[in-house]
C-alpha positions as MATLAB code, in Angstrom:
seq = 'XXXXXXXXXXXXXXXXXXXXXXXXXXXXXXXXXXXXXXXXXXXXXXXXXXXXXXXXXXXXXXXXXXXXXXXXXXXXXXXXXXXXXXXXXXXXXXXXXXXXXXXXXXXXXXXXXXXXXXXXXXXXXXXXXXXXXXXXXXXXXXXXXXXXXXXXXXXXXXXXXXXXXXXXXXXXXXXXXXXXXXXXXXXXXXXXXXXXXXXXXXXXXXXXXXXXXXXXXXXXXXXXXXXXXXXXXXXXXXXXXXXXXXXXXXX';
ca = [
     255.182  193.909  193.490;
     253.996  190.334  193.475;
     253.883  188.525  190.125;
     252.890  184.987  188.848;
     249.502  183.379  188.473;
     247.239  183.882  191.157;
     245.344  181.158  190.840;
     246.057  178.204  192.222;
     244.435  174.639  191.436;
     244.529  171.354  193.739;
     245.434  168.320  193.743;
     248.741  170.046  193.955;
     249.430  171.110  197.227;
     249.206  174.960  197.498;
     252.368  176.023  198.818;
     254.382  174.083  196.183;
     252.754  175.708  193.156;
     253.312  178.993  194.820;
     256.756  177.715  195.158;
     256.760  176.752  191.356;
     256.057  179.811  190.440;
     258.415  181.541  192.850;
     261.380  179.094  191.387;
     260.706  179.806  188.050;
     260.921  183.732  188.848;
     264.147  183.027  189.838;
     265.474  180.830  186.969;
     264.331  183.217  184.423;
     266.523  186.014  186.467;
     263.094  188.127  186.775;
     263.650  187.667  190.758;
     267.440  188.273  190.727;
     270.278  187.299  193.322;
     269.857  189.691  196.196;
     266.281  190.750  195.300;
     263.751  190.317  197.869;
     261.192  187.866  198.024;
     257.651  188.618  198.256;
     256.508  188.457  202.270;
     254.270  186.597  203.542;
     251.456  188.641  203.851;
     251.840  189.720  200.521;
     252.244  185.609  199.124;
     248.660  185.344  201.381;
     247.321  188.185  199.455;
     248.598  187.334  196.378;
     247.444  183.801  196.237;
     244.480  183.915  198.694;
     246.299  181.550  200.792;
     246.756  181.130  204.519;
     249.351  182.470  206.621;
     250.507  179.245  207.534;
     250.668  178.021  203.871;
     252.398  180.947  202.984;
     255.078  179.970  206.394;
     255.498  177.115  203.976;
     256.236  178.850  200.745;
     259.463  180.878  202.715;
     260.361  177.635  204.405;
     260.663  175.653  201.242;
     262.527  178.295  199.394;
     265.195  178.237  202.190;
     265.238  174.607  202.451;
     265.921  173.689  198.695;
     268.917  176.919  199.159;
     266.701  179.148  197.015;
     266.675  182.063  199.845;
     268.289  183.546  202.586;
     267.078  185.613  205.350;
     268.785  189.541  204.952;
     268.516  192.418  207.161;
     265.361  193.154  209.057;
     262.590  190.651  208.302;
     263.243  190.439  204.433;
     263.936  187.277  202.596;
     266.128  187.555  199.452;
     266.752  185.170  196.615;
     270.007  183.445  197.610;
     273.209  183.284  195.963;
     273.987  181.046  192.888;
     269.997  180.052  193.562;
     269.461  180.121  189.645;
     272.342  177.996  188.921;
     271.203  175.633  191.515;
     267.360  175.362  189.781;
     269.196  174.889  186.259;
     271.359  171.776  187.948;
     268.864  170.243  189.668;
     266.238  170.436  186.193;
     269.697  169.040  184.216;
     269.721  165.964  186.384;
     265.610  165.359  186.220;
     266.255  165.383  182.835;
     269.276  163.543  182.260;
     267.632  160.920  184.664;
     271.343  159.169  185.184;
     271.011  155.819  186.885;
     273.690  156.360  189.493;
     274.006  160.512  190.262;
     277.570  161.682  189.618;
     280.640  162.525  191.542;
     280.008  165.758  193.271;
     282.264  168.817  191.389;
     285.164  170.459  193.659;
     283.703  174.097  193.041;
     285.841  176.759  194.551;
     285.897  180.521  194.183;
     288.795  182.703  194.276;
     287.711  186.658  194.191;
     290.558  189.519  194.228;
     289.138  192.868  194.833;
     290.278  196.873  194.739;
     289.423  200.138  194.679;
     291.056  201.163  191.416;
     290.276  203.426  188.646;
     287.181  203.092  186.604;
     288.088  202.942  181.999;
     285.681  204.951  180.226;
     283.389  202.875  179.530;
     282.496  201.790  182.982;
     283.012  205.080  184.198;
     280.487  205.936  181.798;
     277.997  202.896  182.799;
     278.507  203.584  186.535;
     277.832  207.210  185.685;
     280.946  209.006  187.172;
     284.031  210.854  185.728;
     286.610  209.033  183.217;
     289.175  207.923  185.986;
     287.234  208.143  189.032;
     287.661  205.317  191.733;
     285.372  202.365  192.095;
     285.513  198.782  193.336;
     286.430  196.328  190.850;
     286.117  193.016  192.303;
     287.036  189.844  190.025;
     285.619  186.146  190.882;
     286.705  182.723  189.413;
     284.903  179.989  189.512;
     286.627  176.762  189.246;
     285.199  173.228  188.769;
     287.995  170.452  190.522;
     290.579  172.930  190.074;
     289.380  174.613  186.564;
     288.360  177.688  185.986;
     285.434  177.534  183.914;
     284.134  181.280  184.423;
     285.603  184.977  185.239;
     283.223  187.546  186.685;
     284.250  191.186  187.092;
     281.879  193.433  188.722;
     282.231  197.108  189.450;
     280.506  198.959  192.340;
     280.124  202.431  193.023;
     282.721  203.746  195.344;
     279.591  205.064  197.348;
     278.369  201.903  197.960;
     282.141  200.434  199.482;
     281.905  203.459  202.224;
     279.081  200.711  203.845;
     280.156  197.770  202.408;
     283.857  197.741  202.983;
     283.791  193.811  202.322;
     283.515  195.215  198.900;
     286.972  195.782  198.152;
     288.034  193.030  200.077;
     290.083  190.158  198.013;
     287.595  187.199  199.614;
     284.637  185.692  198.335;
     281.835  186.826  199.523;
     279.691  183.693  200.473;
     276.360  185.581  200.764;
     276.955  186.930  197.211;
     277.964  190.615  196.770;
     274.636  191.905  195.869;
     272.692  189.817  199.430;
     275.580  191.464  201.208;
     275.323  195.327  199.435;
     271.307  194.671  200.498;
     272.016  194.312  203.833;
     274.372  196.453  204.376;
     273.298  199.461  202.482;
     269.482  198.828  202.130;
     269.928  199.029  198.761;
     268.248  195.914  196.844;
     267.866  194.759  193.086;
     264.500  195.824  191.335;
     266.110  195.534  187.967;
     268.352  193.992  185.748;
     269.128  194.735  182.690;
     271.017  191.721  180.824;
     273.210  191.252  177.167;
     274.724  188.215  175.796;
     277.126  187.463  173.482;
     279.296  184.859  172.164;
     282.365  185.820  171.169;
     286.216  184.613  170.893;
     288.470  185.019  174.003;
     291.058  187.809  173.637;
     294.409  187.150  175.152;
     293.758  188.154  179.164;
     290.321  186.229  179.023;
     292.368  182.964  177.346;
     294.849  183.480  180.087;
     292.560  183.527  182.823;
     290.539  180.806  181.551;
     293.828  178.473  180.417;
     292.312  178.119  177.021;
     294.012  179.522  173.951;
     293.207  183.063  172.616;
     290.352  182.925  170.191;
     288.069  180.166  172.305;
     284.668  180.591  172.304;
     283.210  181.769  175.602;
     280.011  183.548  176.252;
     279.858  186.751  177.538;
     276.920  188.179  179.850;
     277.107  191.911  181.072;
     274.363  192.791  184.232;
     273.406  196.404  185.044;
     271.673  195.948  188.509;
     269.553  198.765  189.570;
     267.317  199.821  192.638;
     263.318  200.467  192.530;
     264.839  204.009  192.040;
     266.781  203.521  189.264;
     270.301  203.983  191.264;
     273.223  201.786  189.685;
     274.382  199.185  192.359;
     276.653  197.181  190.041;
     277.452  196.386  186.727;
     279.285  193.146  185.756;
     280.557  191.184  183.013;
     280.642  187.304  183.299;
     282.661  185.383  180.927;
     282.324  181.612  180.448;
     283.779  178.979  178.738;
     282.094  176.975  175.916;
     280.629  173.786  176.819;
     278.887  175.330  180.718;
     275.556  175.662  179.843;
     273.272  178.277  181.397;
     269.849  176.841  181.513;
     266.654  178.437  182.257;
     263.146  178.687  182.222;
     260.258  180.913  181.975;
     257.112  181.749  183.591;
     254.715  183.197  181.115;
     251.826  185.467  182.759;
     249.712  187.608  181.174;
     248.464  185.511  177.769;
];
């Protein structure tokens, strides 16, 4: 389904307010990593635009990293794309004379097929004990870590997308790569955030001592159908912010 405001108003060129819109989708999490972009027939129809402006629209989105092309003909929303909209607003804003040193951002992932605890067994919707993917990403800034991610997959899903349980990063992002592998793309997402102090493993794996504050986001990502394809739980250190903004339709 195509959302965002339909109508369109010059002197703004037409295929970057669709592409406003679009981008804002994205930073607000409402188009999510691995979900698919709107085509561009349905960006024509949508907007009353022509094909060739609508050519535009995809082009830019790839161009400024905000999409990738997936299996078939579909575009998806790129990985990290919603960090990359909240740095690049941070430095408008900022407006710093001379732009910084670029950050030394590395990933280190460590994956298995292991037994699910209770609770995710309960989230992923299988039997207490039952096998599933657990795959666990770091993200470090010049050596740092400043974030832990662990997401667990159905072990349905790893029978197509054996990457899955591989320990490497996977550089198209783990939901663009479960999309084109399995067909099975993000309609939903269901998000919760807390901030909380880190318990011992989290202080570990951070290198801060137990009782930091970090901030805590889980992610239940679901299909158009409302199958489970992951559910994760980021945790990030105090001080990273997580900007975003909001495209509000409908008033």
């Amino acid at each position: 389904m195509v959302k965002g405001t339909a109508e369109l108003q010059r002197p703004v060129p037409l295929y970057m307010q669709v592409v406003r819109q679009l981008r804002a989708q994205i930073a607000s999490g409402e188009l999510a990593e691995g979900e698919r972009i709107p085509s561009q027939r349905e960006i024509m129809q949508h907007w009353r635009i022509s094909m060739q402006t609508a050519s535009k629209v995809i082009g830019a989105l790839k161009t400024e990293g905000l999409a990738i092309a997936s299996i078939g003909r579909d575009t998806v929303v790129a990985p990290g794309a919603a960090a990359r909209i909240a740095v690049a607003s941070a430095g408008t804003a900022h407006g710093v004379a001379e732009p910084p040193e670029p950050a030394t951002l590395e990933v280190r992932a460590t994956a298995a097929m292991t037994a699910a605890p209770p609770e995710v067994a309960e989230i992923l919707g299988i039997p207490a004990g039952r096998q599933a993917v657990r795959r666990e990403e770091t993200r470090l800034d010049n050596g740092k870590p400043v974030s832990v991610t662990t997401t667990w997959i159905p072990q349905a899903m790893a029978t197509h997308a054996p990457r899955l349980a591989a320990s490497q990063p996977i550089s198209s992002g783990a939901l663009a790569y479960i999309a084109e592998a399995t067909g099975s793309r993000v309609a939903h997402v269901a998000e919760e955030n807390a901030a909380i102090s880190a318990d011992a493993s989290t202080a570990k794996a951070l290198g801060v001592a137990p009782g930091s504050p970090v901030l805590v986001t889980r992610r239940r990502h679901r299909t158009a159908a409302g199958q489970l394809i992951s559910y994760s739980e980021a945790i990030t250190l105090a001080g990273n912010w997580d900007v975003r903004s909001y495209l509000v339709t409908g008033t």
